[in-house]
C-alpha atoms as an extended CHARMM CRD file, in Angstrom:
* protein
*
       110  EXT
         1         1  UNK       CA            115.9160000000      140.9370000000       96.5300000000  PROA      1               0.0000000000
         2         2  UNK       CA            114.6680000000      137.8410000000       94.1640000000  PROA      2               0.0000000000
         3         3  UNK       CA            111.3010000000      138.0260000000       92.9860000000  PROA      3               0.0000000000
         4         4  UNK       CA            108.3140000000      135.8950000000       94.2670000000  PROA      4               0.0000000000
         5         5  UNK       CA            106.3760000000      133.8790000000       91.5820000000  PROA      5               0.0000000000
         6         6  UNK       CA            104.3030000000      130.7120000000       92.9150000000  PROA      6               0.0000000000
         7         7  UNK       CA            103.4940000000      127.8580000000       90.1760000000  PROA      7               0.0000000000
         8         8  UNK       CA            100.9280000000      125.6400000000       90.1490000000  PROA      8               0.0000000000
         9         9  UNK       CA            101.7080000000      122.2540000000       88.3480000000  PROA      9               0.0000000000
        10        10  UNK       CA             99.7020000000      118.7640000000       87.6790000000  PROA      10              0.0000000000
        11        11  UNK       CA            101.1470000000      115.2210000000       88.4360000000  PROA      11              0.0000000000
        12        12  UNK       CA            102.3930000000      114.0400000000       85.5380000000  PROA      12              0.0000000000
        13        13  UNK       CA            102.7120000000      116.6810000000       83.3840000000  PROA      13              0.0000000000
        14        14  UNK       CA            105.6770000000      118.6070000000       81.9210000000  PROA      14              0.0000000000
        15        15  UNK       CA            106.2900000000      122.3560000000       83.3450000000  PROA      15              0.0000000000
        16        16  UNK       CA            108.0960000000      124.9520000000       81.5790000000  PROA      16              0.0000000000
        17        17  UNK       CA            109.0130000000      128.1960000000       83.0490000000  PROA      17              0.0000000000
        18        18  UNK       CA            110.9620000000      130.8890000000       81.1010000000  PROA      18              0.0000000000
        19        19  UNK       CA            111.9200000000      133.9890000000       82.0010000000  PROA      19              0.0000000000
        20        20  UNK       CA            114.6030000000      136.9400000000       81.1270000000  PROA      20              0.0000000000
        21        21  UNK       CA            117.4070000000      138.7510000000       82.9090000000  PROA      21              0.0000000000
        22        22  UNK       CA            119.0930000000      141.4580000000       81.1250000000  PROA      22              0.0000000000
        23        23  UNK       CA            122.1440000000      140.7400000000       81.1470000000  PROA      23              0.0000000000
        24        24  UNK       CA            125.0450000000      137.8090000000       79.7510000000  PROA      24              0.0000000000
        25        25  UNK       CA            124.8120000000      135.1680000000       82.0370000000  PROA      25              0.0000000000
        26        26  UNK       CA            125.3500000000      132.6420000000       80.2650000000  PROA      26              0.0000000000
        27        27  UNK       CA            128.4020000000      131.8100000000       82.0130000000  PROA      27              0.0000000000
        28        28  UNK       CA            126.8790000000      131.3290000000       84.9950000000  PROA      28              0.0000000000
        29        29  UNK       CA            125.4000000000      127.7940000000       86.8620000000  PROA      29              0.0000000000
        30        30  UNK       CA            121.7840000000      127.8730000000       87.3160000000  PROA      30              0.0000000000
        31        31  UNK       CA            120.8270000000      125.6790000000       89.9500000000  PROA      31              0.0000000000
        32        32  UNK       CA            117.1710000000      125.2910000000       91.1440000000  PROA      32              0.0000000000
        33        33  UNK       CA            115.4530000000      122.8700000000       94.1010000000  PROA      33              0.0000000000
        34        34  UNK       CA            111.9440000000      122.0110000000       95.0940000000  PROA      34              0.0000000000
        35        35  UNK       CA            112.1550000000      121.2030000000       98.9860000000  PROA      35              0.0000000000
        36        36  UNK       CA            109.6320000000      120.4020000000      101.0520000000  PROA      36              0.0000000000
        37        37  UNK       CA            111.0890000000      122.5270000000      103.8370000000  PROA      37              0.0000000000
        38        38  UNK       CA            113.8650000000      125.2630000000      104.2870000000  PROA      38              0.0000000000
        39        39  UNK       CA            116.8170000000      123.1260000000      105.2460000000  PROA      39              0.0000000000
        40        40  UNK       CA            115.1630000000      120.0870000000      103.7880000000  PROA      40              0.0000000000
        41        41  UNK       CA            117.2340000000      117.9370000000      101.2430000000  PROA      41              0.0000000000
        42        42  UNK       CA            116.1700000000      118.2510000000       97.3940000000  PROA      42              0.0000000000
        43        43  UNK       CA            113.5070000000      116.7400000000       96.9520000000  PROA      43              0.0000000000
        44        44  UNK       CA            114.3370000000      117.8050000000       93.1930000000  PROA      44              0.0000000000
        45        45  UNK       CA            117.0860000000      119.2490000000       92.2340000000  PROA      45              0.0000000000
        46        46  UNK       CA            117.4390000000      121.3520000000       88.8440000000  PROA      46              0.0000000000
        47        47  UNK       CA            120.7660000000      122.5050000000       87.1220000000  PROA      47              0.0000000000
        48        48  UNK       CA            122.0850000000      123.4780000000       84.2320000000  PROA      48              0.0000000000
        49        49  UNK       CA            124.3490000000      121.2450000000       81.1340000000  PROA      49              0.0000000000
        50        50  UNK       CA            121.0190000000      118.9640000000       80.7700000000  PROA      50              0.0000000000
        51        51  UNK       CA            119.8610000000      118.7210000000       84.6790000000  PROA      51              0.0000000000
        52        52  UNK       CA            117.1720000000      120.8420000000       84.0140000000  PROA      52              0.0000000000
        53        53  UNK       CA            117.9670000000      124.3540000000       83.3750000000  PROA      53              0.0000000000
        54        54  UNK       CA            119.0540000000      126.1560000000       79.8380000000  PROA      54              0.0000000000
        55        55  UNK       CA            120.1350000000      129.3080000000       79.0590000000  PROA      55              0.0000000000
        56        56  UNK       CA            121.0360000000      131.5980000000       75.9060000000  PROA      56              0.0000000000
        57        57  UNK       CA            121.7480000000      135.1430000000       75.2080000000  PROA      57              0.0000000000
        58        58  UNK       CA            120.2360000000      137.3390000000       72.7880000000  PROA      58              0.0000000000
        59        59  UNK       CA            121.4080000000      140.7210000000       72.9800000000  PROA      59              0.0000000000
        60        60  UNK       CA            120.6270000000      142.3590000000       75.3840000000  PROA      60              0.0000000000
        61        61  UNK       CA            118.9550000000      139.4790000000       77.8680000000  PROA      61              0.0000000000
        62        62  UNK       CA            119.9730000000      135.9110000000       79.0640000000  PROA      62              0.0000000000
        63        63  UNK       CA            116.7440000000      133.6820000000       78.4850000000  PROA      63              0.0000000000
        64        64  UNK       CA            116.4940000000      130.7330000000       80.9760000000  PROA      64              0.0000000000
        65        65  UNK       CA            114.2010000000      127.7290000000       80.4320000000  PROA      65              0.0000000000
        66        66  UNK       CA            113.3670000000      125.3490000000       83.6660000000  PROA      66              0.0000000000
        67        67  UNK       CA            112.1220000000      121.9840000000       82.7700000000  PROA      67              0.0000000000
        68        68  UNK       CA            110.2170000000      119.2900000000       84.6580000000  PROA      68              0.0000000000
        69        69  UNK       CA            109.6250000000      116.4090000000       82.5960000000  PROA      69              0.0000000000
        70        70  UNK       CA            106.6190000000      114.2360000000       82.7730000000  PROA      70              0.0000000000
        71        71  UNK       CA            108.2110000000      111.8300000000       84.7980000000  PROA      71              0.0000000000
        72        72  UNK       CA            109.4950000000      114.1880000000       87.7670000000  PROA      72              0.0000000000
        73        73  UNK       CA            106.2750000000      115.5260000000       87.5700000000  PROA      73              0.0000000000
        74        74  UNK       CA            104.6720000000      112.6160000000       88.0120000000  PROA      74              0.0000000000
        75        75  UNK       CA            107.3030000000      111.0270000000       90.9210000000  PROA      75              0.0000000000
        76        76  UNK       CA            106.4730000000      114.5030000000       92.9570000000  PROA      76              0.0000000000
        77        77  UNK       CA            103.8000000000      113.7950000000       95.5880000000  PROA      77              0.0000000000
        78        78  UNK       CA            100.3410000000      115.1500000000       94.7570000000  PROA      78              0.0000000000
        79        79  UNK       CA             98.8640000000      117.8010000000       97.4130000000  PROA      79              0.0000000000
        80        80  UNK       CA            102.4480000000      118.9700000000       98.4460000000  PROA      80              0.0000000000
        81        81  UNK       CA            103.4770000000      122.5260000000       98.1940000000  PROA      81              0.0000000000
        82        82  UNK       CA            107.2420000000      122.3840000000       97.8510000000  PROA      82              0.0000000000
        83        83  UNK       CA            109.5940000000      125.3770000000       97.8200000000  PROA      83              0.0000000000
        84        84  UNK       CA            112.2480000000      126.8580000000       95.5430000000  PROA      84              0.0000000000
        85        85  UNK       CA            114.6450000000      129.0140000000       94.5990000000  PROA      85              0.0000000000
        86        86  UNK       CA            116.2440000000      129.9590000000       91.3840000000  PROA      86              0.0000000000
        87        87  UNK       CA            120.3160000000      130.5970000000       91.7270000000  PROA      87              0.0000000000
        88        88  UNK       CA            122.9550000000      131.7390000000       89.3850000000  PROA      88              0.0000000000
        89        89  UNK       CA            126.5000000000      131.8080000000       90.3400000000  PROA      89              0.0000000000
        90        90  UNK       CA            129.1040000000      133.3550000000       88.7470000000  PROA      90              0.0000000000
        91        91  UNK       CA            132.8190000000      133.7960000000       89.7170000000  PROA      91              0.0000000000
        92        92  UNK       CA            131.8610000000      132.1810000000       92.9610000000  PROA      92              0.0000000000
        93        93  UNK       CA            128.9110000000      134.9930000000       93.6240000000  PROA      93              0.0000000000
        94        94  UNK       CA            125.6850000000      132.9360000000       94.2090000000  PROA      94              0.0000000000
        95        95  UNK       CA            122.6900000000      135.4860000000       93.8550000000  PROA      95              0.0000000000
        96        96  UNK       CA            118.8160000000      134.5450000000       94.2460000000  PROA      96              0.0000000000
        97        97  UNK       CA            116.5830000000      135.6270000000       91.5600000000  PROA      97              0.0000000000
        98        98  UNK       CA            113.5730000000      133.8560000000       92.0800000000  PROA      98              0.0000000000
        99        99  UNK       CA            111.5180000000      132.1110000000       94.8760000000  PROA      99              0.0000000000
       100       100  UNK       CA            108.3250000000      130.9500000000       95.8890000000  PROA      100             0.0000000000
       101       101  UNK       CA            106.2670000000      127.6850000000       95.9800000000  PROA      101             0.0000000000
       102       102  UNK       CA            105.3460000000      124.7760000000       93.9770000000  PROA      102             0.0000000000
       103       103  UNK       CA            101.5970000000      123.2520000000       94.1280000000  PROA      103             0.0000000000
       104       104  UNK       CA            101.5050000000      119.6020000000       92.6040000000  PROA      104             0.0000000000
       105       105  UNK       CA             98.0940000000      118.9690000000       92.2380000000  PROA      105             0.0000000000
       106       106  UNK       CA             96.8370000000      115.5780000000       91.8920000000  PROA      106             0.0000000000
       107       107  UNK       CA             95.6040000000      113.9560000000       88.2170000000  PROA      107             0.0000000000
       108       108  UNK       CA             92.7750000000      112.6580000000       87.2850000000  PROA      108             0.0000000000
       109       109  UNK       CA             93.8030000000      111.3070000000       84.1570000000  PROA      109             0.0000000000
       110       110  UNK       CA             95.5590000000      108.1620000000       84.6950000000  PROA      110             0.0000000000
């Protein structure tokens, strides 16, 4: 069962979410989308090889860095509360590890 986190993020500023699994999966394709409905196309669509997503492995964990630059943070629409999920999949297993939503709030800083 993946675990829930919800993020909060402003227009136009870069997000940065890292986490840990313990194990090598570094050969693995991470592959994360902010929808704004289950079914709904990618609105954004995060992977790994410089989509979005990195990885490395220190003994004994694999650390994972998502990235939303500036500029997809500003292109997202203000007031919407998208949806993701975080996937890895390895020898053709995809497995969920983390879900939950994704508040753009508006800017005021121009």
């Amino acid at each position: 069962m993946p675990a829930n986190y919800d993020i909060t993020n402003h227009q136009g500023d870069t997000y940065s979410l890292v986490f840990s699994l313990p194990t090598n999966l570094t050969a693995a394709t991470p592959r994360m989308d902010l929808v704004t409905a289950y079914g709904a196309a990618a609105t954004l669509p995060l992977t790994g090889s410089g989509g979005g997503i990195t990885s490395s492995y220190t003994a004994p964990d694999t650390t994972f860095t998502v990235t939303i630059s500036a500029v997809q943070s500003a292109a997202l629409v203000a007031g919407t509360i998208y949806l993701y999920d975080f996937q890895l999949t390895a020898s053709g297993v995809v497995t969920t590890y983390l879900t939950g939503t994704f508040t753009q709030n508006p800017q005021a800083t121009v």
